[in-house]
Each structure stands twice: as C-alpha cells, then as structure tokens.
C-alpha positions as CSV (number, residue, x, y, z in Angstrom):
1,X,40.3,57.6,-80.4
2,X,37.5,59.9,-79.1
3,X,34.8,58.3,-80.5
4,X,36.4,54.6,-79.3
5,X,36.4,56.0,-75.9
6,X,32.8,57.8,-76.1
7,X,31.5,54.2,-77.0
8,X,33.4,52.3,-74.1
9,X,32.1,55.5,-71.8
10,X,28.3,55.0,-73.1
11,X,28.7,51.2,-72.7
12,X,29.9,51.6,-69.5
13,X,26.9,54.0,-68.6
14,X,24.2,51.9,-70.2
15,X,25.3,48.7,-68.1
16,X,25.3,50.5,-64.7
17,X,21.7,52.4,-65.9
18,X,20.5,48.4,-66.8
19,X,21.9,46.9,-63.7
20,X,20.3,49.9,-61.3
21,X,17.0,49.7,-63.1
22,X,16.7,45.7,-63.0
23,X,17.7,46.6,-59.5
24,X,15.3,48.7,-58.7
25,X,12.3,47.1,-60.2
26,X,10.0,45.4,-57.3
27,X,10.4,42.0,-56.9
28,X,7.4,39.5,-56.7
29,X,7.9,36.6,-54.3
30,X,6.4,32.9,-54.7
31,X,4.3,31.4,-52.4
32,X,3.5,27.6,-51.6
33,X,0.9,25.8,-49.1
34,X,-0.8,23.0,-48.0
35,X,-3.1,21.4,-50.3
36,X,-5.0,20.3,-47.7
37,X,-3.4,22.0,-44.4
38,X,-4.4,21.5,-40.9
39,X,-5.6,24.1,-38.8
40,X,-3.9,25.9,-35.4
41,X,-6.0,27.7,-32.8
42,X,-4.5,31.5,-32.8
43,X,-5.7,34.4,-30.6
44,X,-8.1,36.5,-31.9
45,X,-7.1,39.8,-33.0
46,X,-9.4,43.3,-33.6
47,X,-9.2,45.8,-36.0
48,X,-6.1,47.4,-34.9
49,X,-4.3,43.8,-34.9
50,X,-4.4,43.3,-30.9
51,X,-5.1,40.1,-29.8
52,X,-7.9,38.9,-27.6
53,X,-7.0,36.6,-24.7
54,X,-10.1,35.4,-24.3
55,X,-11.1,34.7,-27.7
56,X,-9.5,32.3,-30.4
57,X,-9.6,30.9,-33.8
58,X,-9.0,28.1,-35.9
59,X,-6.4,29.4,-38.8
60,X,-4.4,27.6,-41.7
61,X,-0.4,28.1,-42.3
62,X,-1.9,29.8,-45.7
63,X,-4.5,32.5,-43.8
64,X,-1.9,33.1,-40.7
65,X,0.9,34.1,-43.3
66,X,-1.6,36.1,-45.3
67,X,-2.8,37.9,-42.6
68,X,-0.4,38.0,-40.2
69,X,2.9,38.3,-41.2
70,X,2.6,41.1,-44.1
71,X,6.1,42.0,-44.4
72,X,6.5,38.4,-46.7
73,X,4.6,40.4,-49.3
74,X,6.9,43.2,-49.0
75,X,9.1,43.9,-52.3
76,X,12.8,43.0,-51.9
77,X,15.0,45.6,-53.8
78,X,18.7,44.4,-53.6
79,X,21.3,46.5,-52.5
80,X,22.4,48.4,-56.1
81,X,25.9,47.5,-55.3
82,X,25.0,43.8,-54.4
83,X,22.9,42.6,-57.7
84,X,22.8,39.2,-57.8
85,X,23.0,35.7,-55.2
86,X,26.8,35.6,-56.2
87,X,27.5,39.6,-54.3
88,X,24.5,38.9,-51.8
89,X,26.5,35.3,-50.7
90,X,29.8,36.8,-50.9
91,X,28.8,39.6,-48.6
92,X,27.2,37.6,-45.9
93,X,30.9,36.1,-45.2
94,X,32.9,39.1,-46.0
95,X,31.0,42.1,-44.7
96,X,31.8,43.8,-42.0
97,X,28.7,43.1,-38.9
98,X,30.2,44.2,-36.0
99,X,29.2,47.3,-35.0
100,X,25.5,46.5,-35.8
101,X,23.0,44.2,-34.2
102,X,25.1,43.6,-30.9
103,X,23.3,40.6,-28.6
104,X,25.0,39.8,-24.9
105,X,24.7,35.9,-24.7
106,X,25.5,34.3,-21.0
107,X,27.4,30.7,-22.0
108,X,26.3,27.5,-20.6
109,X,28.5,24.1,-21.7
110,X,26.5,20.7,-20.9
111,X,28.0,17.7,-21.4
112,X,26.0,14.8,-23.1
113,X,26.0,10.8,-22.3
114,X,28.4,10.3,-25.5
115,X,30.9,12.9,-23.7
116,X,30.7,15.8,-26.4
117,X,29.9,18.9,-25.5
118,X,27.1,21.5,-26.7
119,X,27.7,25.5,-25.6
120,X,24.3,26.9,-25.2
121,X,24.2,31.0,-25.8
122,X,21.5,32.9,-24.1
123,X,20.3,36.2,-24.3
124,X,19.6,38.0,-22.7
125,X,21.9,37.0,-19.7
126,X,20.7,36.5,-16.1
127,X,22.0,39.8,-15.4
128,X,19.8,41.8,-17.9
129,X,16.4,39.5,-17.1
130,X,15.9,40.0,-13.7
131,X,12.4,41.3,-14.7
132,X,11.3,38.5,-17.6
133,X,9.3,36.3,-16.3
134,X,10.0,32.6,-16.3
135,X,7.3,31.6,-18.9
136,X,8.4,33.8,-21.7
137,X,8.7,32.5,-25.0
138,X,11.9,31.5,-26.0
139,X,13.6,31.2,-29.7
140,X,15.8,28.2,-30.0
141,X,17.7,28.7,-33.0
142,X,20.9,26.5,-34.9
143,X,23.1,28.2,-36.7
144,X,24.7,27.2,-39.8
145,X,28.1,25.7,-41.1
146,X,30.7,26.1,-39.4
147,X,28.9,29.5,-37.5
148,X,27.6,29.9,-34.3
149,X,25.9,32.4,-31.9
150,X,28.6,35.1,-33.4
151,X,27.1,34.8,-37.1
152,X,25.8,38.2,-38.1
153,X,22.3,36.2,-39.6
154,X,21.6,35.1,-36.2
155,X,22.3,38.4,-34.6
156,X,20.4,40.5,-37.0
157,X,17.2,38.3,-35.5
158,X,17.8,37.9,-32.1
159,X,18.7,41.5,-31.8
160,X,15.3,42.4,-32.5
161,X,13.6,39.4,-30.9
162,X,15.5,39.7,-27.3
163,X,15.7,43.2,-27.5
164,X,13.1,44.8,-24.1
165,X,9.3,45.7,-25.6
166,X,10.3,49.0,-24.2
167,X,12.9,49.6,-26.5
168,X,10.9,48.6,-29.9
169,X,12.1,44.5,-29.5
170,X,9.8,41.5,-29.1
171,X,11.0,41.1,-25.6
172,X,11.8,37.9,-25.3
173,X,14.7,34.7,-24.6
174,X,16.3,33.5,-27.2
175,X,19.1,30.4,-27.2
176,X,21.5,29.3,-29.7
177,X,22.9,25.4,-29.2
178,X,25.9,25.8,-30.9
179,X,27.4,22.3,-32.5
180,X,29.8,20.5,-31.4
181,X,33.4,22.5,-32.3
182,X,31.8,25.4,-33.2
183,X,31.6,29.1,-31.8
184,X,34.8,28.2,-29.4
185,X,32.6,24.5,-28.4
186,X,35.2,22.3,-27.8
187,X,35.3,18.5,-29.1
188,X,35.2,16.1,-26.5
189,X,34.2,12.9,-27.5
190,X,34.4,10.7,-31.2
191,X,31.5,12.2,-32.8
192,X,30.9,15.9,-34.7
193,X,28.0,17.5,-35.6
194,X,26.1,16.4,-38.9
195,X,23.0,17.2,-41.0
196,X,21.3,14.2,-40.3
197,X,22.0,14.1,-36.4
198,X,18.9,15.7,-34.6
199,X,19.8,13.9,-31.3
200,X,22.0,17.5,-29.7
201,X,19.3,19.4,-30.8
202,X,17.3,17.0,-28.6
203,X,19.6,17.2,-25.4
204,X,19.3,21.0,-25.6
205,X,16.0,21.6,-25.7
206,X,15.8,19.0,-22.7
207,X,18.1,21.4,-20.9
208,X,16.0,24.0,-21.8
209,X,12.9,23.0,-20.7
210,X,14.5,21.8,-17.9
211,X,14.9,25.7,-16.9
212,X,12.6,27.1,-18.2
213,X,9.4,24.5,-18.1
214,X,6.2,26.7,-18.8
215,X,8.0,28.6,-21.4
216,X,6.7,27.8,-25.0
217,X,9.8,27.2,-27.3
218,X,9.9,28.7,-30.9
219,X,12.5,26.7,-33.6
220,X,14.7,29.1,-35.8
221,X,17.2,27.6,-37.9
222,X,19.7,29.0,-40.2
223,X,21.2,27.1,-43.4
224,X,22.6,23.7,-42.1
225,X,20.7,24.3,-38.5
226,X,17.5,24.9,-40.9
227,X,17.8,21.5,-42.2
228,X,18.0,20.4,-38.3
229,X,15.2,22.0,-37.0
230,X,13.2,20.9,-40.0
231,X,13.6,17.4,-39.5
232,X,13.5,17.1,-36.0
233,X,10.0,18.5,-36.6
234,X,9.2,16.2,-38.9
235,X,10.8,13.3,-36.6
236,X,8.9,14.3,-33.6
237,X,5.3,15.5,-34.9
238,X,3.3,16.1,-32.4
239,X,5.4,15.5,-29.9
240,X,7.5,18.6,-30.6
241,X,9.2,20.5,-27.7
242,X,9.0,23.4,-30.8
243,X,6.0,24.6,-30.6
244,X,6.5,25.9,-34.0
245,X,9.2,26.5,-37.2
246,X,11.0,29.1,-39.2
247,X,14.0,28.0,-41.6
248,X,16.1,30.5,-43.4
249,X,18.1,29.5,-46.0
250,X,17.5,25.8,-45.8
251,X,19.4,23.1,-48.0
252,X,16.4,21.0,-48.3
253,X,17.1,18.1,-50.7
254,X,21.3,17.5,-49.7
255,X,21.6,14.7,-53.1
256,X,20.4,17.5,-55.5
257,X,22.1,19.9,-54.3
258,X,25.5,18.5,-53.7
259,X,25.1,17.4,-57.6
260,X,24.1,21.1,-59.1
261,X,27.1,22.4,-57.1
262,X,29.4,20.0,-58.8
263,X,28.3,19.9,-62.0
264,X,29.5,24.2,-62.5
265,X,33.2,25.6,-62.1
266,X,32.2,27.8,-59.8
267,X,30.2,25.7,-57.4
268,X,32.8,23.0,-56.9
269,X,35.8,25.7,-56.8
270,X,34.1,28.3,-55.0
271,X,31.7,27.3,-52.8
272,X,31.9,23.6,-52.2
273,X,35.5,24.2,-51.7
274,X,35.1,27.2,-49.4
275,X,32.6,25.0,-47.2
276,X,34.9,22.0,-47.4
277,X,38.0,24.2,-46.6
278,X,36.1,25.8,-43.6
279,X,34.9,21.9,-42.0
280,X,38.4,20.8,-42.9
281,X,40.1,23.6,-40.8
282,X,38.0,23.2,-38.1
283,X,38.6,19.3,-38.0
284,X,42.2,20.3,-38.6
285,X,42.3,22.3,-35.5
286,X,41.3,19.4,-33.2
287,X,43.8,17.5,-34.8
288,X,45.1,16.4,-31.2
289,X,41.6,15.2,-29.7
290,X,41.0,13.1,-32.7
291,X,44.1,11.4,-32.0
292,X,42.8,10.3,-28.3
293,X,40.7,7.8,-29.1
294,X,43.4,4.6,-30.4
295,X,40.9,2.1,-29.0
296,X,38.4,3.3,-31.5
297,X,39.1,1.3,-34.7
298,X,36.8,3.7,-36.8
299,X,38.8,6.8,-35.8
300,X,42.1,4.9,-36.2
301,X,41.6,4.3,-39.9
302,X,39.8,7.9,-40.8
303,X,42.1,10.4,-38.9
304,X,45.2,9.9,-41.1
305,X,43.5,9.6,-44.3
306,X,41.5,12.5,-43.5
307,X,44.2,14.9,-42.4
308,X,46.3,13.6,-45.6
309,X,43.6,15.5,-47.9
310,X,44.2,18.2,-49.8
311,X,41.6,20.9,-51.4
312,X,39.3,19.8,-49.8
313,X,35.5,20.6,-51.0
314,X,32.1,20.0,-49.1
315,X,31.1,16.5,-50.6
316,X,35.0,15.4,-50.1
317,X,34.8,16.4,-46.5
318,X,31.6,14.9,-46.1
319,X,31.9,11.3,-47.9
320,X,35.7,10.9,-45.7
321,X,34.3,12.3,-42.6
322,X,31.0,13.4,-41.6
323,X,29.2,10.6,-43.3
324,X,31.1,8.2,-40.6
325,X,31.7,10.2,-37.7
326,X,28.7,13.0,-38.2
327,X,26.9,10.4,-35.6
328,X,27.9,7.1,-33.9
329,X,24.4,5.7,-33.5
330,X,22.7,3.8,-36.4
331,X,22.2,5.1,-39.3
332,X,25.8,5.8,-39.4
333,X,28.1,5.1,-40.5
334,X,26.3,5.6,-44.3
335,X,28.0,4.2,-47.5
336,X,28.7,7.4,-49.3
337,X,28.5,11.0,-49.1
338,X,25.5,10.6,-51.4
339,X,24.0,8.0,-49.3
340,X,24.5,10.5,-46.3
341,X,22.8,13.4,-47.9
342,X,19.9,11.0,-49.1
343,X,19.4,9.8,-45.6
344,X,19.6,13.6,-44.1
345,X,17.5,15.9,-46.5
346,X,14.9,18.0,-44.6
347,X,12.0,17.9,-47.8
348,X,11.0,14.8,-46.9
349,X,10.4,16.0,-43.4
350,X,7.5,18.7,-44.4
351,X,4.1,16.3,-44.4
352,X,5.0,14.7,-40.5
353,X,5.6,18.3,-39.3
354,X,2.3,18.9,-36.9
355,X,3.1,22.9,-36.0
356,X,3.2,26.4,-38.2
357,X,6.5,26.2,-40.3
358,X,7.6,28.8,-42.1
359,X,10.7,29.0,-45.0
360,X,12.5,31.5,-46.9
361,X,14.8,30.6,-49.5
362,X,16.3,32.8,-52.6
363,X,15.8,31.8,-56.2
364,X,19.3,33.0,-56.9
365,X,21.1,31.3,-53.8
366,X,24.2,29.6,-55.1
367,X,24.6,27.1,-52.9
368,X,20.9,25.8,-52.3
369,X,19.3,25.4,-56.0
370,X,16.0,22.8,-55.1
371,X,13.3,23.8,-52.8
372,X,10.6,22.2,-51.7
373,X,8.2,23.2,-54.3
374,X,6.5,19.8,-55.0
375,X,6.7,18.5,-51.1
376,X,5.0,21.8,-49.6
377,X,1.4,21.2,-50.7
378,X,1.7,18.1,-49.6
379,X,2.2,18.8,-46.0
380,X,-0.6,20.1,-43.6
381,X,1.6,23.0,-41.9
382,X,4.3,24.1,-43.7
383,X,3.9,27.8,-46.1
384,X,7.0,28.1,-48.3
385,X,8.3,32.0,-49.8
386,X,11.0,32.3,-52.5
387,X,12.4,35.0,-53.0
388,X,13.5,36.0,-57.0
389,X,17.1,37.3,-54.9
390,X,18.7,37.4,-51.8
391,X,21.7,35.2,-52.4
392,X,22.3,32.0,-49.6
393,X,21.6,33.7,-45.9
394,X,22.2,37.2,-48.0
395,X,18.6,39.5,-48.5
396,X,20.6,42.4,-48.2
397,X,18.9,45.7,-49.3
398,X,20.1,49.6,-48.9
399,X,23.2,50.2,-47.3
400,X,25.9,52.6,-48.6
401,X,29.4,50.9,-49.1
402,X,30.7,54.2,-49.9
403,X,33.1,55.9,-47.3
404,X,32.5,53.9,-44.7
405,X,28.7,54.0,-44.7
406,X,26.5,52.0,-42.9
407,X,26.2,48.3,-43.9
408,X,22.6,47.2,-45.8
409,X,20.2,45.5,-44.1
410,X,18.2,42.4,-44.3
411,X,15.0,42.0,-46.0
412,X,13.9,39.0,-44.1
413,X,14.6,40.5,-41.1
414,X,11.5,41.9,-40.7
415,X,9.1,39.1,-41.8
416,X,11.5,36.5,-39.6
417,X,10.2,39.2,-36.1
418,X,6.5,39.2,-37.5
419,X,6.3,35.2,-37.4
420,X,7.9,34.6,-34.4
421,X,6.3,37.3,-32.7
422,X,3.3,35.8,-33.9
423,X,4.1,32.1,-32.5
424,X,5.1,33.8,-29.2
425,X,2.3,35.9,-28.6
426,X,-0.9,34.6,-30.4
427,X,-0.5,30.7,-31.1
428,X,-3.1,29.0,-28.1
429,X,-0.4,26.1,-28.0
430,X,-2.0,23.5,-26.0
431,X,-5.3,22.5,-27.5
432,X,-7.2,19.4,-29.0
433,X,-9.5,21.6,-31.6
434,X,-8.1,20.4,-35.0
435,X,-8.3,16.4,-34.0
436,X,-5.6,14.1,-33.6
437,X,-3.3,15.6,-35.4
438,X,-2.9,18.9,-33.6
439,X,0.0,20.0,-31.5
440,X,-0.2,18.8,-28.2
441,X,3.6,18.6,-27.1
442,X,4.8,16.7,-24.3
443,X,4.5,17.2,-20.4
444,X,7.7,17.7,-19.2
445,X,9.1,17.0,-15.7
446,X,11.6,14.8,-13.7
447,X,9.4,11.7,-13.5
448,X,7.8,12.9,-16.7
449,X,9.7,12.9,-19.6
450,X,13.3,12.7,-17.4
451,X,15.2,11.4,-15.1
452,X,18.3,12.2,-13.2
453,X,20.8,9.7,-12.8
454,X,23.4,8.9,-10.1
455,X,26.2,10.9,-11.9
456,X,24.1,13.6,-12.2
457,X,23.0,13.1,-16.0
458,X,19.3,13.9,-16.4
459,X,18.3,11.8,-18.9
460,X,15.5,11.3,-21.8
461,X,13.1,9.3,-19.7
462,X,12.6,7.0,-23.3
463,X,16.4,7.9,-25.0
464,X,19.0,7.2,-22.7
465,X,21.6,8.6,-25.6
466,X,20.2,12.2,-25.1
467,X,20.5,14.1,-22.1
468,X,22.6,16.3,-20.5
469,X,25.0,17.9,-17.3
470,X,26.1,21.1,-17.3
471,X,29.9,21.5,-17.2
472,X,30.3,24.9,-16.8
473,X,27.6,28.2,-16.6
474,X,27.9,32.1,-16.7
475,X,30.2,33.0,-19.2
476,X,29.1,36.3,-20.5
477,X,30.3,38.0,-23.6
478,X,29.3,39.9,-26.6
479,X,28.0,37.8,-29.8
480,X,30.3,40.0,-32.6
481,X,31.1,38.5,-36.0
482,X,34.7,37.1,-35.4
483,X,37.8,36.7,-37.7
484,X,37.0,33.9,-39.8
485,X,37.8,31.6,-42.6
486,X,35.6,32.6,-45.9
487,X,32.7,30.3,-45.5
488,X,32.2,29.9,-41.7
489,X,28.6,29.9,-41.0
490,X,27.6,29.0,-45.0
C-alpha cells in the first residue's frame, strides 16, 4: 500500500516537474516575409531610437519588424498553470478581466443606407480629449465573434494605446465598430454581420474620417474582425483609408479550418458548438426583429427553420444563416457554408495588401489550425509571427491563480503597442517613393470622396450602399468584460 501510493506520489511529482520545465523553457517564434516586398518610407530614427522629422527612409515589412518592433523576438513562457492552446483558449472566455485594463469609450450609433446599425466606441471620450489634437492617429479596431468593445483582448491594447503619453500610454484615439447585434448594437434592418462583408467596415471608417479628416487611421483586428480588416486591405490596396495592419488571431483560410475543426471530437463539440451556440443566442435574442420583415421572401423561409435548430455548431449556423443573410448584396446569398467560407478567407487577401501588415497567430490555437505560411512571401507587405503557444486570442503568461491573485498577462501585448506606435508615429504616410504601388490613400472630403444627401445620409461618393447618419452620440460608459455566453468574442 505504501509503496503503491509512493509511486502514484512520484508520478504525480514527475508530471508537474515535466509540465513546469517544458513550461518554462524559452519559446522560439517563426517568422515569414515578402519574397520580394515593397518598401515604406519610415522616419529616421538615431541611436537612442528617436525619430527624425526631417529625415526619412525607405524600409521593408522584414527590416521594420526586425528593427523596430523587438518585443516579436521576445520568448513567450506560458502561464505554468495555463500549458497548452486548450487552457490558454479556455481562459480568454472564462477569466476574470474586469478589474484590469479599464478603457472609458463615448458611444456613437450611425445608421447605414440598408437601415442597420453600427455602435462606434471611442476612447478616449470627448470629455477626457479636450487636449488631443484633432490629427492624432487613431486605431480602428473589429473585434471578434460575437465580442465587442467590452472584450478583455481589445482592452488589454487600447488600454495601453489610448492611455495619455504622460501616464506611460501611446497617447492616442482608438475606435471600435462593433457589428451589427453585438456589444448591446441593436439589429435593425435584414442583414447581420459576416466574414466576407467588408462594406460596415467601410461606412465606419467614412464616419471616421468624416471627424477626424487629417488623422492617419491604423487597422487592428481581432479573430473574426482580423479576417475583416485583412481583406478590406487586400480589397482596397492602395486606396486604403488604413494606413496600415495588425491581425491577432486571424482565421485565415475559413474552408480549412472549418474542416480540421470537424474532423476531431473536440473541435466540433467544443468549440464549433460553443461558437455556433454563442451566434445562435444572439440570433435567438432578436427573434422578434427578424420576424418584421414578412415582405422579405428570403427571411420568411430562413427564420423558422433557423430558430427550429438545435445544437447548434459554427458551420450549422453559418450554412442556415450567415451564408444568406451575412450580406444582402451580391455575392450572397452563397450555396453552402463551404462556398461561404471559400468566398470570405482573408489568405488570399495578403499579395493586393499595399501597407505594413502585421499577424500573430499560435501554433497551438484550437480553433485556427492554417496560417498563411505559403501566401506570405508572396505578398509585398505583409510579415507573419507564429507563435509555438498562446492558444486562440490567449498569449497569457505569469499571473498567479492562487488566492485571488492577479490575472496573467498577455505576451502580445507588448509587440501589438510597439507596431502600432510605430505606424502612428514614424510611417511618412503620404508619399510616391516606392512607385506605383505605394500607399497613397484617398483625399477625403464632401465633394471628394462623399456626399450628403437630402435625408441627411452622407454617402460614398462611388458606393451608394455605404455611408452613414448618426442616430444617436455621447453615450459614455466603461468597456468591462460582461456576463457572457462561453464563446462570445471567439
């Protein structure tokens, strides 16, 4: 009996000394570039890393990452108690955010020409800006499934980024165009939100620039908003209101993925039924607005089918209802699910992106399993990392979940800041140096790039679908994680 319990007791020991010491070990990162990448005119920096502002240079994705954002190269020790993608996902939905990383957003609601509505969250509010001037940078970021400006993944970057330069922050704007349903967004017309719509994402950056004009825009996207940003990249080239990229945890190829997911117990039971679940509440919830549109034969025939299904999991929720309703203009409605994700992947975006993209993804993530390995070096711009851990949105490191200790942080916290103080401070973003294919943006303007029409709708000067009126403005309120279903935000 002794001896049976010694060995269970030295077992027991030699697994926790194995898992803290593969734990421990540094972890090496993988890099990809361009093969042949474009160049982007940067401030010059001296020896102590200031930069000039009256000197410039010409720099690729693969030198400005190298020399620039050093925290990439960092070593990313998990949190002992969080060892694998499985513990690092599980805690980004069920750990407890709120008392760290607090950002004050002020709420704007703008309705667009198809009558939904987007809520626009920015911080910091009027209130707390009266000193920032009008042309400072601002990080446009989408969240991810089902999340929202709330989402602790958002908050642990914008609390740095928006926090004053007096107080150890970047110092500058940030806003987050939350979907359509999402983050208390209400539903108000026949269409939700979708991987493969960029067009919101289009009517709130016209918004944006519509207050803000001289102020150079930054994309961060999250997961599902990561796959957004990306391809409206891609879509607009050099025409980008972005001025440049960075995408967390992006999904990449949706077909692949979708497929890997499926093809395990756990992926199909556990996390494509905790993202289907999540949708499928939220759809659930609006149960009544779906149910005011009887002249529209499309929602006629999905709403009672939809609501009549049961476990619901990601690709079930998406073949019944986003892949019809995710967007009312051609391409939709697609086919399939699989047509859907085929038509919406972000990897094919990366060689038409013109501006310095940035990604981080996690070698261990469960719910994104293909990355762009083969499609970065064909681009001109884009630099991918992948981490060996970090779970999906996770990257969690330190931290003590012993007697209420504090929570662990994130990893890619600190290279996320580097690269977007980088973009807001040092990229020269107007400028004709590498050719044709450099960044140039677009003038923007009423008479420009928009119009306002009679009803008061200012309006894409070439897109009459995307525009914008605001609704409502100057709701102010605190950006804490909220009681949620399992996978919001995923």
């Amino acid at each position: 009996m002794g001896l049976g319990l010694y060995s269970i007791a030295s077992s027991c020991f030699a697994v926790v000394f194995l898992v803290l010491a593969w734990v421990g070990r540094a972890q090496k990162h993988s890099f990809y570039y361009p093969a042949k990448p474009q160049t982007f005119r940067f401030k010059k920096c001296d020896a102590a890393g200031v930069p000039s502002e009256s000197e410039s240079e010409e720099l690729t994705i693969k030198q400005l990452v190298e020399a620039r954002v050093p925290a990439a190269f960092e070593p990313f020790k998990p949190s002992w108690w969080l060892p694998g993608g499985d513990f690092q996902t599980a805690y980004v939905v069920g750990g407890n955010f709120e008392e760290v990383d607090k950002v004050v957003y002020e709420r704007t609601l703008i309705r667009l020409p198809d009558g939904g509505t987007l809520g626009l969250d920015m911080a910091p509010p009027s209130k707390d800006a009266v000193d920032l001037p009008a042309e400072t940078p601002i990080v446009v970021v989408q969240h991810g499934l089902t999340g929202g400006s709330f989402e602790p993944y958002v908050r642990s970057v914008l609390s740095v980024v928006t926090l004053p330069k007096s107080k150890g922050g970047l110092g500058l704007r940030a806003f987050v165009v939350n979907f359509r349903g999402c983050a208390d967004v209400p539903f108000t017309s026949a269409q939700m939100y979708s991987a493969q719509n960029t067009d919101d994402l289009r009517s709130g950056l016209l918004y944006i620039t519509s207050k803000y004009p001289n102020a150079p825009l930054l994309g961060a996207g999250f997961s599902l908003g990561a796959n957004i940003i990306t391809r409206y990249l891609g879509e607009e080239g050099v025409r980008s209101r972005l001025s440049s990229g960075l995408a967390l945890a992006c999904p990449w190829d949706l077909k692949k993925n979708s497929d890997r997911l499926l093809s395990t117990w756990l992926g199909k039971n556990v996390y494509s039924r905790a993202m289907g679940d999540s949708l499928f509440a939220m759809f659930k919830t609006h149960e009544d607005h779906w149910r005011t549109f009887p002249e529209d034969e499309t929602l006629k025939t999905l709403i009672p089918k939809a609501l009549a299904m049961k476990n619901v999991t990601l690709y079930d929720f998406d073949h019944h209802i986003a892949r019809v309703i995710g967007g009312r203009r051609a391409p939709f409605p697609f086919a399939s699910a699989n047509d859907y994700y085929s038509n919406s992947s972000s990897h094919t975006a990366l060689p038409d992106i013109r501006v310095p993209f940035l990604a981080f993804n996690s070698h261990d993530d469960p719910i994104v399993r293909s990355y762009p390995i083969a499609e970065t070096p064909g681009s001109t711009a884009c630099a991918l990392v992948v981490t060996e851990h970090g779970g999906h949105l996770g990257w969690f490191t330190g931290g003590n979940p012993v007697g209420g200790g504090p929570p662990p942080d994130r990893w890619v916290r600190k290279p996320a800041v580097q690269w977007l103080k980088l973009c807001a401070e040092e990229l020269v973003t107007q400028h004709p140096s590498s050719g044709p294919d450099a960044w140039i943006g677009r003038e923007t303007g009423i008479g420009k790039d928009r119009v306002v029409r009679e009803d008061g709708f200012v309006i894409d000067s070439e897109k009459d679908w995307i525009g914008y009126k605001v609704v409502e403005e100057g709701i102010v309120f605190t950006g804490v994680d909220k009681k949620r279903n399992l996978s919001a935000g995923i």
